[in-house]
N, C-alpha and C positions, 0 to 999 in steps of 0.2 A: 363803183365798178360798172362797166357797160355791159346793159342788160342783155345787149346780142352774142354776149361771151357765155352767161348763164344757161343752164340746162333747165329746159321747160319740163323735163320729166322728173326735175329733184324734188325731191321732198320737199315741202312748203309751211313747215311749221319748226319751231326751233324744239328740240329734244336732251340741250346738254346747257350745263353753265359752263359759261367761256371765261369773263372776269367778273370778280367782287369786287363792292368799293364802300367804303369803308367811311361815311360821311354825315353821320346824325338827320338821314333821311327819314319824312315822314310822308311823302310824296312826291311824285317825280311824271315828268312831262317833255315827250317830242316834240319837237314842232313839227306840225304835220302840214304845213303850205310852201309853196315856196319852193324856189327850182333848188334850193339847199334844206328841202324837208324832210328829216330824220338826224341832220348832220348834229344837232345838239339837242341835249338833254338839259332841261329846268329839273333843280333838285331842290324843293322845299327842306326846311331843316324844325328839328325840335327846338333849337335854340332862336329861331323864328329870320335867321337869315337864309339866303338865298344864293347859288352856286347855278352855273351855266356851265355844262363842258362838254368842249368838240369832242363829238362822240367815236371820233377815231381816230384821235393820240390820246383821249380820255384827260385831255387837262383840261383847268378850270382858266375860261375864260374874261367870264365874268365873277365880280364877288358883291353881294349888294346887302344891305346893315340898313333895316327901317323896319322890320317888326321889333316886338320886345315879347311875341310867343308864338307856339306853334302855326305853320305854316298850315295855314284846312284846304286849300284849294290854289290850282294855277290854270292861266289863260295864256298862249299864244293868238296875238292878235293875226290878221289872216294873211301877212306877207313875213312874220315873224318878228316887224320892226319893235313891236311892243308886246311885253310880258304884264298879264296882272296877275299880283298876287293879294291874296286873302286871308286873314289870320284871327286867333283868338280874342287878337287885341283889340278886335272894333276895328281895325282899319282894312282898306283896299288901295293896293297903291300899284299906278301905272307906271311900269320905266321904261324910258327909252332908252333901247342898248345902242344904239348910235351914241350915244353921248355916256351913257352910263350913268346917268340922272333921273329921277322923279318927273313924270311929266304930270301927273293927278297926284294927290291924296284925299279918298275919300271916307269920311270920318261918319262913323253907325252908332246907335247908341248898343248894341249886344254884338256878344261874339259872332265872327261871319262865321257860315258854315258850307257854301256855296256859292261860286260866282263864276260868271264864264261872258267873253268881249260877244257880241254882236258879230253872227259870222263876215259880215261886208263893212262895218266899222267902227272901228276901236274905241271912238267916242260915245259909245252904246253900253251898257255892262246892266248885267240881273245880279241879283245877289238874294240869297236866303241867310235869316238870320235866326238864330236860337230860339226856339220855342218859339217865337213870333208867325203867328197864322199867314199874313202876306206876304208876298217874296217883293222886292224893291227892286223898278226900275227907273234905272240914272241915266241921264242924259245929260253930256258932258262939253254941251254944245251952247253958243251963246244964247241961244231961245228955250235950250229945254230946260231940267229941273230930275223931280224925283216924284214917282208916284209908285202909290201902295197897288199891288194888283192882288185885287179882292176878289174873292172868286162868288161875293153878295151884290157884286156886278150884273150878274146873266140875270139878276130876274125878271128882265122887261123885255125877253129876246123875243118875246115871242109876238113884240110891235116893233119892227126895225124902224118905226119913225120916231121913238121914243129918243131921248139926249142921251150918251154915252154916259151913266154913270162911275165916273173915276174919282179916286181918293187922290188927290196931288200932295205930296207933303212937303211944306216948307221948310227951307233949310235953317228957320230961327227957331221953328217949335218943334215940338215935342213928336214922334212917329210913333202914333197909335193909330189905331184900326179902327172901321168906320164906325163901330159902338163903342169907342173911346176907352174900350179895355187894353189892355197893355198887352198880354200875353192871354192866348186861345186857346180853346182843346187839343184843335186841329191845327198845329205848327206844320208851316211849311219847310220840307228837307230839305230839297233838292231842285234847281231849277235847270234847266235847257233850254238853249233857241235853236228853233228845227233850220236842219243845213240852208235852207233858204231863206232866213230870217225875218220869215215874214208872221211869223207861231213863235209863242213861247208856253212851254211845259212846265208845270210847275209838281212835283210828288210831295205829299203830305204825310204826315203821321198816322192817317186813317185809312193808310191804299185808295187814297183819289188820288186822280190824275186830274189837274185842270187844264185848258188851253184856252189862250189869251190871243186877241189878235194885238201884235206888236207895235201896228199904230195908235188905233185908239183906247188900248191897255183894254177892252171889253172882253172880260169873259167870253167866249165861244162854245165849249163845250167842257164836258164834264162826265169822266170814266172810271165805273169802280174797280181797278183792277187787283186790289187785294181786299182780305176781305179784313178789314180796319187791319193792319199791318203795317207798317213802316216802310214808304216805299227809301230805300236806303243810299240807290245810286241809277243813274238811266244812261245811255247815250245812243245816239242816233248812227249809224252804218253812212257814208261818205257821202250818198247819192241822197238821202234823207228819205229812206223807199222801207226804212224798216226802225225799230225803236226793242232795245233790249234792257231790260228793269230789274233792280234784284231789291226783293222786299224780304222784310222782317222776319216772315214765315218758310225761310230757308231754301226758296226758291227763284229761278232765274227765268224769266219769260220772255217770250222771243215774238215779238208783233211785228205782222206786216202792214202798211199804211196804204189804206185801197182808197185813191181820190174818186168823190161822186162830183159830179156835174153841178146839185144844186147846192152843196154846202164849202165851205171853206175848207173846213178841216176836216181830213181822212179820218175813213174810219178804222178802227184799230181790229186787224184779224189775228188773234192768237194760235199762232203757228206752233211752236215748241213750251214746253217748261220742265225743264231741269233742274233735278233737287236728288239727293242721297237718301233713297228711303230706308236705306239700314242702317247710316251712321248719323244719321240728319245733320248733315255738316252745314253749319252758316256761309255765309258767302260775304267777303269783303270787298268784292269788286266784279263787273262784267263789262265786257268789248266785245266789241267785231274785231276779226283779226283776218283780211281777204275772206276765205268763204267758209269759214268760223268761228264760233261762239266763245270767248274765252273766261272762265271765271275763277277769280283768286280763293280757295280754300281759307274759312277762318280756323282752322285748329292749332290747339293749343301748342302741342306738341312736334307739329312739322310743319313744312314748305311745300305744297301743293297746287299746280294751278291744272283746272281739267280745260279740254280741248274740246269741243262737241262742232261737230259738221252741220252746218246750218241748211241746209234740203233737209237731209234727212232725220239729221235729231241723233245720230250715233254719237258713241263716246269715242271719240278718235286719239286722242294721248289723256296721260295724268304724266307731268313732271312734276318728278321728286326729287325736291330740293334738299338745303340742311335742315336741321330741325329747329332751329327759330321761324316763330310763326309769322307768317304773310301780312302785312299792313296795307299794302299796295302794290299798283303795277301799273302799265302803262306798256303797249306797243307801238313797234315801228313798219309793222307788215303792212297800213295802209303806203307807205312810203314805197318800199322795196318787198314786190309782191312775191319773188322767189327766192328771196332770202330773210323772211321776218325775223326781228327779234323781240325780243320781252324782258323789259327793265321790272323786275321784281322788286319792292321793298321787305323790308323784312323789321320787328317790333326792337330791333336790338341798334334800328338806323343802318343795316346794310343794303346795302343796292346789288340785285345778284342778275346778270344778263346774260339770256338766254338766246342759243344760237343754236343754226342747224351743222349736221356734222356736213362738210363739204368733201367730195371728194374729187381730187385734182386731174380733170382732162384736158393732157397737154396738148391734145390735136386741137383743141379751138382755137389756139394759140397761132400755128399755121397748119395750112392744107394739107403739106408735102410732111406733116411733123407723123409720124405711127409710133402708137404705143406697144411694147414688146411682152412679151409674160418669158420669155427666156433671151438668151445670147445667140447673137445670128453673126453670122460672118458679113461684110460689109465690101460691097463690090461697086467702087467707084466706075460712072459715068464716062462714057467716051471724051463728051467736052467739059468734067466737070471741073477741072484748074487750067484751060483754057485765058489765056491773057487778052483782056478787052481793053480797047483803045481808048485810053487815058483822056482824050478829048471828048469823047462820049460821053465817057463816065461821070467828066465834070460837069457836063453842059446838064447832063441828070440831076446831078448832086443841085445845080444854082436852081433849077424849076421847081424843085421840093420846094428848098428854102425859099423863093420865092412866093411862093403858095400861101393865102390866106388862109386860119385856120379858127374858125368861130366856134368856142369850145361850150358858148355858151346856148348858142338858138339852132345848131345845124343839128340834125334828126335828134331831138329833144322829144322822147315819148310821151304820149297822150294815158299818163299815169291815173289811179281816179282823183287821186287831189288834186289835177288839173280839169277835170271836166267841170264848165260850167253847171251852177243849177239853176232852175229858172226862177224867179223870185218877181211877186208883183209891186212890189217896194222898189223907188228912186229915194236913195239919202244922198245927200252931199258927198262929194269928193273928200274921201279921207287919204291921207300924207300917207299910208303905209300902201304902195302900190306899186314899189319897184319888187317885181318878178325874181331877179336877182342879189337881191339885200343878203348880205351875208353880217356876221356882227366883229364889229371888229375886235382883236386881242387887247386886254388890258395888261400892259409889257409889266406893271406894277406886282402883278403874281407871280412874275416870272421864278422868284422867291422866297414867294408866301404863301397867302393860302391854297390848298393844294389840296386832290381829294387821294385818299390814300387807295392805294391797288392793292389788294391782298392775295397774292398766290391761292391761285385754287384747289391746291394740297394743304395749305395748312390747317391744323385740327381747327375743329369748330369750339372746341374750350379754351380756344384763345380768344376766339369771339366773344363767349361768355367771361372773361377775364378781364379783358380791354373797356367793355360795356356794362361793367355791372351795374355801374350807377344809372343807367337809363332806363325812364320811365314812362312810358307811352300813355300819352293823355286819355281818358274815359271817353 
C-alpha cells in the first residue's frame, strides 16, 4: 500500500491477531531487503522442511525437502535472492529461489544451532554449533575455506605487529578447537554480523560477548555482559547503532554502540534491561520493532509478547494471545513502519500474525471525498452534469494512456532498509544485487502443499486436537 495514503498519527504497533496458519512451524522469517521486503515469509518446519509464502494471499510459494530435522535457524540473503537454512541435522543449505534449487550444502560435524549470511554477501555464513566453544566461519568463495573463531586469539592484542592467530579448519579433518578438545565449557550460542559486516558477535554460555574482526577472524574485544548466563538470542536494530540480548537470567538488555576514534569496535552502553520481577517470566526471543523493544514471553501456559519503548524503557503493549506457549516470532515493522506486524510461532507449530486495528479514512482516497456522522440532504452543483466535448475528453483519455508509468523507481521511499551503512570492507561482487528480485511462483503447489488458514474464531481445542502429537524439541 502507498505509504502517502497512511496516517502518520496511527498507531504503530500491532494489538490483535488477524490470521493463524497452521503449518508445523518452528521458526519463521521476513525478508527484510529488497524493494519486495516484508512481501514473504520463510517458515522453518519441525519436520525439517521449509515453506515460503507471499504474505498477502498467504500461499505457499515456495516448498523445499533437504533437512531430515528440525529447522534451528533462517537467513535471507541481502537482495532476498538466497535463503539459508540450518538444522539439527548437521547441515546448512543455501537455495536459490530463482531456480528453486540448492546452491551450497554445507556439511558440520554437530547440530547447527545458529547461522546467519554476511550482510553484503551470501558467499559469507557464521554458524554456531552445539556445545562447541568456536562459532565457524565459512567462506564459500574459490579462495576461502572455514575457520574456527577462537576467542584464544586476542591474546597478543596488545602488539598489533604480532601474526594473526587463526584456527583455519580443514574440510578433510576433524573440527576441534585450538587445544584439540572437542567440546568446551564455554560453547558458543549464538552468532551475529554487525549491519556493516565488518564485526562479528559471537554470545556464549558464560554471558560473554566476543567480537571478531571479519577479515582477519582476530579476536577484538571481549564483554561480560551476563554474569555466566546463557546469552540465548542477540540482534542488531537496521542502522547497526544499537544491539538487544536476551540471556539466561530472564532478562532483555538493550545496548547502545558508541564508536571511539581509537578502537574498532564500539563500545557497548547499556541503556535499558527488561525482565518480570514478579513473575520472572523467561524470554524466548528479542527485536527492534521501529522505535521498540519487542520480546516473545516463554510461559507455559499463554501467548504473550511485551512491547517496551526504547527512549524511554516504558512497557507500552503485552499482547495476549491463545494459550499455546510462544516458540518464536519475527517482525515486519522494519519493512512497513506504520503498519508492523508480528508473525508469532507458537509450541503446537502455529503461526499467529499480528496487526494493527485500521481504521478506514475515505477522504485520503480523494480531496473533494467528506466523511458524514449523519444524513445530509445533497445539493447538486450548477455545472455538475454539464456535457463536455467528446473531443476533449478523448484527447485526455489518449495522454493518460500514453503516459509512462514506472511502478517500480518513481518516488520509491528512503525506508531504513534501504539506507546504506558504511562498512570498511570491499568483498567481491555477489549475484544477489538486483533491487527488484521478487521469487517466482512454483505453479506445481498450485495443488499441493499448502499452508492451512485457520479462522480466527475457532476454539483453540481444536488446536489441541489437530496437534497432539507434536513435540517441540529441548
Amino acid at each position: 500500500m502507498n505509504l502517502e495514503l497512511q496516517n502518520p498519527f496511527a498507531q504503530d504497533f500491532p494489538d490483535k491477531v488477524d490470521t493463524t496458519l497452521d503449518s508445523l512451524a518452528v521458526i519463521t522469517k521476513f525478508n527484510p531487503h529488497g524493494l519486495f521486503a516484508g512481501q514473504y515469509l520463510a517458515i522453518g518446519r519441525l519436520d525439517g522442511c521449509i515453506t515460503i509464502l507471499d504474505f498477502e494471499s498467504k500461499r505457499t510459494i515456495k516448498f523445499f525437502l533437504g533437512h531430515v530435522k528440525p529447522i534451528t535457524s533462517l537467513s535471507w540473503s541481502k537482495k532476498s535472492k538466497y535463503l539459508l537454512s540450518a538444522s539439527r541435522d548437521w547441515n546448512v543449505i543455501v537455495w536459490n529461489l530463482l531456480t528453486g534449487e540448492r546452491r551450497d550444502t554445507i556439511r558440520f560435524d554437530a547440530p547447527v544451532t545458529s547461522a546467519q549470511f554476511h550482510p553484503k554477501n551470501s558467499k559469507v555464513i557464521v554458524v554456531t554449533l552445539q556445545s562447541q566453544e568456536e562459532a565457524i566461519f565459512v567462506d564459500l568463495r574459490s579462495q576461502g575455506g572455514r575457520w574456527e573463531l577462537d576467542f584464544h586469539s586476542g591474546d597478543n592484542l596488545a602488539d598489533p605487529s604480532q601474526p594473526v592467530n587463526v584456527t583455519q579448519v580443514q574440510d578433510d579433518a576433524p573440527r576441534r578447537g585450538r587445544h584439540g578438545a572437542r567440546r568446551k565449557r564455554q560453547a558458543a550460542t549464538v552468532v551475529r554480523f554487525h549491519p556493516s559486516g565488518d564485526l562479528v558477535y559471537v554470545g556464549t554460555s558464560q554471558g560473554a560477548l566476543h567480537v571478531f574482526d571479519a577479515r582477519t577472524k582476530l579476536l577484538l574485544k571481549t564483554e561480560q555482559v551476563s554474569n555466566k548466563n546463557t546469552i540465548k538470542s542477540m540482534e542488531f536494530d537496521t542502522h547497526g547503532t544499537s544491539l538487544v540480548l536476551n540471556s539466561a537470567d530472564r532478562a532483555i538488555r538493550v545496548y547502545s554502540l558508541q564508536s571511539t576514534p581509537d578502537s574498532k569496535v564500539p563500545n557497548l552502553i547499556l541503556d535499558h534491561k527488561f525482565q518480570d520481577a514478579v513473575a520472572r517470566t523467561p524470554w524466548q526471543g528479542c527485536k527492534f520493532g521501529s522505535e521498540y523493544v519487542i520480546g516473545g514471553a516463554g510461559h507455559r501456559d499463554s501467548h504473550q509478547i511485551f512491547i517496551w519503548d526504547r527512549s524511554s524503557g516504558s512497557l507500552t503493549k503485552i499482547l495476549e494471545g491463545p494459550k499455546d506457549p510462544l516458540e518464536d516470532f519475527d517482525i515486519r515493522s522494519k519493512w512497513h513502519p506504520n503498519r508492523p506486524i508480528v508473525a508469532s510461532v507458537s509450541n503446537l507449530g502455529l503461526i499467529h500474525v499480528w496487526v494493527t486495528s485500521v481504521t478506514e479514512n475515505w477522504s485520503s482516497y480523494a480531496p473533494g471525498f467528506d466523511e458524514l456522522d449523519e444524513n445530509v440532504e445533497y445539493h447538486e452543483k450548477e455545472d455538475e452534469f454539464d456535457h463536455e466535448d467528446e473531443l476533449d475528453v478523448e484527447r485526455r483519455r489518449k495522454d493518460e494512456q500514453d503516459r509512462f508509468i514506472d511502478i517500480f523507481n518513481l518516488d520509491k521511499p528512503l525506508l531504513p532498509h534501504t539506507i546504506p551503512i558504511k562498512s570498511n570492507q570491499s568483498k567481491p561482487a555477489d549475484d544477489d544485487t538486483n533491487e527488484d528480485f521478487f521469487i517466482p511462483i512454483d505453479y506445481d503447489l498450485e495443488n499441493g502443499e499448502q499452508e492451512e488458514i485457520i479462522d480466527k474464531e475457532e476454539d483453540v481445542k481444536g488446536f489441541d486436537q489437530r496437534n497432539e502429537s507434536v513435540s517441540m524439541p529441548g
